[in-house]
C-alpha positions as CSV (number, residue, x, y, z in Angstrom):
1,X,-17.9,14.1,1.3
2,X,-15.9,11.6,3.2
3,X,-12.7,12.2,4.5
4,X,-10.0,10.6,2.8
5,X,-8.1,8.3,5.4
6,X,-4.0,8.9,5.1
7,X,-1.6,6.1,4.4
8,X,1.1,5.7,6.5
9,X,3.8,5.8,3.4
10,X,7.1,4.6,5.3
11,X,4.8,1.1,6.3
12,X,2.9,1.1,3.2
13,X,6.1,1.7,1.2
14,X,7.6,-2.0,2.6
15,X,6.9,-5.4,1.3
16,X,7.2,-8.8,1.9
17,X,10.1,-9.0,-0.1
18,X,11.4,-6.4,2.0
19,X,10.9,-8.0,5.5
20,X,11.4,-11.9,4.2
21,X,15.1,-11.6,4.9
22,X,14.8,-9.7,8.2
23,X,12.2,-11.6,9.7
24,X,14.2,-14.7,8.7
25,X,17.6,-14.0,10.0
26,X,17.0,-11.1,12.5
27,X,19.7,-9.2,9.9
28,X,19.0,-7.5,6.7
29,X,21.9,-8.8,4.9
30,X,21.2,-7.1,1.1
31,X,19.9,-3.2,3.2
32,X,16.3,-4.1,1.7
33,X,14.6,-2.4,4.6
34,X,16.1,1.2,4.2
35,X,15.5,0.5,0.2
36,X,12.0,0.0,0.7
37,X,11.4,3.1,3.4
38,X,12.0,1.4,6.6
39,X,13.3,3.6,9.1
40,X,16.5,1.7,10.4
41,X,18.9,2.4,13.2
42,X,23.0,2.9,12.6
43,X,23.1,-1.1,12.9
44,X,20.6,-1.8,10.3
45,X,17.9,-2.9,12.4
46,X,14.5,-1.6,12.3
47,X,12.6,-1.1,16.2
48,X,11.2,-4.1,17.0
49,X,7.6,-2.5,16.8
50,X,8.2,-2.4,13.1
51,X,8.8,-5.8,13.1
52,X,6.0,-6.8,15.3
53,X,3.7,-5.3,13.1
54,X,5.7,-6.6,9.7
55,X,5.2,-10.2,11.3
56,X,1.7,-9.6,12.0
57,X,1.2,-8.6,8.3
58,X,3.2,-11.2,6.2
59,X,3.5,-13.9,8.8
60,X,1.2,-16.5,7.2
61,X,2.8,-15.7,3.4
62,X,6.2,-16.3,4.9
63,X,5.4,-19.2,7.1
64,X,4.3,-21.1,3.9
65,X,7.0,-19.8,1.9
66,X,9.2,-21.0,4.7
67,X,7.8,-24.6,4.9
68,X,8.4,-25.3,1.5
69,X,11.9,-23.7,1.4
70,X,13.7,-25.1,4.9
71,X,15.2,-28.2,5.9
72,X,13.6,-29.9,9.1
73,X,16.7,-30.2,11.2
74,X,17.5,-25.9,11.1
75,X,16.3,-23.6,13.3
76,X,12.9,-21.5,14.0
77,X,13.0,-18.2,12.1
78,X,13.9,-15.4,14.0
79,X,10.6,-14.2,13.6
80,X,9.6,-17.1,15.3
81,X,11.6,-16.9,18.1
82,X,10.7,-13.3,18.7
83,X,7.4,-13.1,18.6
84,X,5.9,-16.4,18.0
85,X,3.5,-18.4,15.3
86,X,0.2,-15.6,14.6
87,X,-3.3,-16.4,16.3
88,X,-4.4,-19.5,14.8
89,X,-1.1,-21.1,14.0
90,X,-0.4,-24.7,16.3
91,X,2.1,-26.0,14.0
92,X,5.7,-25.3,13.8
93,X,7.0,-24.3,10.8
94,X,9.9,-26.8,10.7
């Protein structure tokens, strides 16, 4: 019988909705991240390998969310600015 692989639960247990605001502002204004089982330090930030790897996952889902929601003349996403647009992305998302 196979072995049955394990799931990371404090990852697994974070959304989009969790990381939108975050990965927007660099600040989780409403504490969504420690909600949803991210492991935050006494500032309220998660380490920025978390992040990485939360942009990696929900970068495209946000970048369109993003591009419907912003005005042209703000500024990049945090996100953006961080760690840059995901493999495959030559647009901004202005």
């Amino acid at each position: 019988m196979p072995v049955r692989r394990k799931v990371n639960r404090r990852r697994a247990s974070a959304s989009l909705d969790a990381w939108s605001v975050y990965l927007e502002a660099g600040f989780d204004f409403f504490e969504d991240l420690p909600s949803a089982g991210v492991l935050v330090d006494e500032t309220g930030k998660p380490s920025m390998e978390d992040a990485a790897e939360a942009w990696q996952a929900y970068a495209d889902d946000l970048l369109a969310i993003w591009a419907i929601s912003r005005r042209h003349h703000e500024n990049d996403p945090w996100a953006v600015e961080q760690f840059g647009l995901p493999r495959g992305r030559l647009r901004r998302c202005r």
